[in-house]
N, C-alpha and C positions, 0 to 999 in steps of 0.2 A: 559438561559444565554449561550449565545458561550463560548466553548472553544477549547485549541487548541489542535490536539491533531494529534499522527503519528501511521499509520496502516503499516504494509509489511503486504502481501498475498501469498502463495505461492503457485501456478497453477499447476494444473497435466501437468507431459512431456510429457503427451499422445496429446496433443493436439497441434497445431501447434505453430510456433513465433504468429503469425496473430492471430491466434483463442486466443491467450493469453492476445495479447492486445485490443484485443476486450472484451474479459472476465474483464478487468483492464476498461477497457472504460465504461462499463457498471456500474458500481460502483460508477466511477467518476460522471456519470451521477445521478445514486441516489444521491449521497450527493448534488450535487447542485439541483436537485427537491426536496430536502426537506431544502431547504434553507440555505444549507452549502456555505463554499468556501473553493476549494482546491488550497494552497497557491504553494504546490509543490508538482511534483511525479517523481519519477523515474524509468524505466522498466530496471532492472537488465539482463534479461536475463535467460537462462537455465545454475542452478550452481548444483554441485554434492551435494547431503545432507550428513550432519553426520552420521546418521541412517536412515535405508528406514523407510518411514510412506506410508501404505498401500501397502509395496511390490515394493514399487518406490525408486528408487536410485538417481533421482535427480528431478527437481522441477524448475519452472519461478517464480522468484520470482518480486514483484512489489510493490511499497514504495510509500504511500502519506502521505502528510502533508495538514492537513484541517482544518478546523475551524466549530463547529460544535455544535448544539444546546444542551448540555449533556443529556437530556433527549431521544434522539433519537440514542444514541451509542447503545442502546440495542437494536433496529430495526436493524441495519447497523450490530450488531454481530449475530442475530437470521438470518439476511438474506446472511451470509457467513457461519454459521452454515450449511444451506438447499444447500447449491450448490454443487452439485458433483466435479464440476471441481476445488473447489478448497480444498486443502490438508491440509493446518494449516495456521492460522492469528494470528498477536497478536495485539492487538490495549493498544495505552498505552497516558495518558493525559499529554503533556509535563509542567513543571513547568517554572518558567522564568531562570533558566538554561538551563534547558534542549530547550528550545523554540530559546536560546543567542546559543548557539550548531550547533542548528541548521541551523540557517541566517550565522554562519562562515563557516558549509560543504556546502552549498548552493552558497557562494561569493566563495570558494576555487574550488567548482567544474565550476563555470563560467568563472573563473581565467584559469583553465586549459583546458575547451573548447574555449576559442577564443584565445590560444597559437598554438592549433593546428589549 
């Protein structure tokens, strides 16, 4: 059974803008070969962190929103567990609030990309 659900990632600054979103591209790609769909994403950018995790003081972080078979989030977290290049995930199942949340930052941020 799908459901919906929203991951951030957050990529070592060792590695390049490029190299980052290609690390994010990769993922995107998993979830649609295992017959996901990703409704939305966002590439954040390199932000300072609260506390270093693994000696790093800041991180790329990267946001999607997908829909996804619940029985295969645990492949999707065992295969961000294995990857060097990235530093902490959190994946979380949104509810139909949290799901209503998210379609208002989603119209609010397209709102203020076609202003500018």
């Amino acid at each position: 059974m799908f459901q919906h659900y929203e991951n951030i990632i957050i990529i070592t600054p060792i590695l390049s803008d490029e190299q980052a979103k290609e690390t994010a591209k990769e993922y995107e790609n998993y979830i649609i070969q295992k017959k996901g769909k990703i409704v939305h994403q966002e590439h954040w950018g390199l932000k300072k962190l609260a506390y270093s995790i693994q000696k790093k003081q800041s991180g790329c972080f990267h946001l999607f929103e997908f829909l996804l078979n619940s029985d295969l989030i645990s492949d999707l977290e065992l295969k961000l567990r294995q990857d060097e290049r990235i530093l902490r995930f959190l994946t979380v199942k949104l509810n139909k609030y949290g799901i209503e949340y998210a379609e208002k930052r989603r119209n609010k941020l397209l709102k203020k990309n076609e202003e500018l």
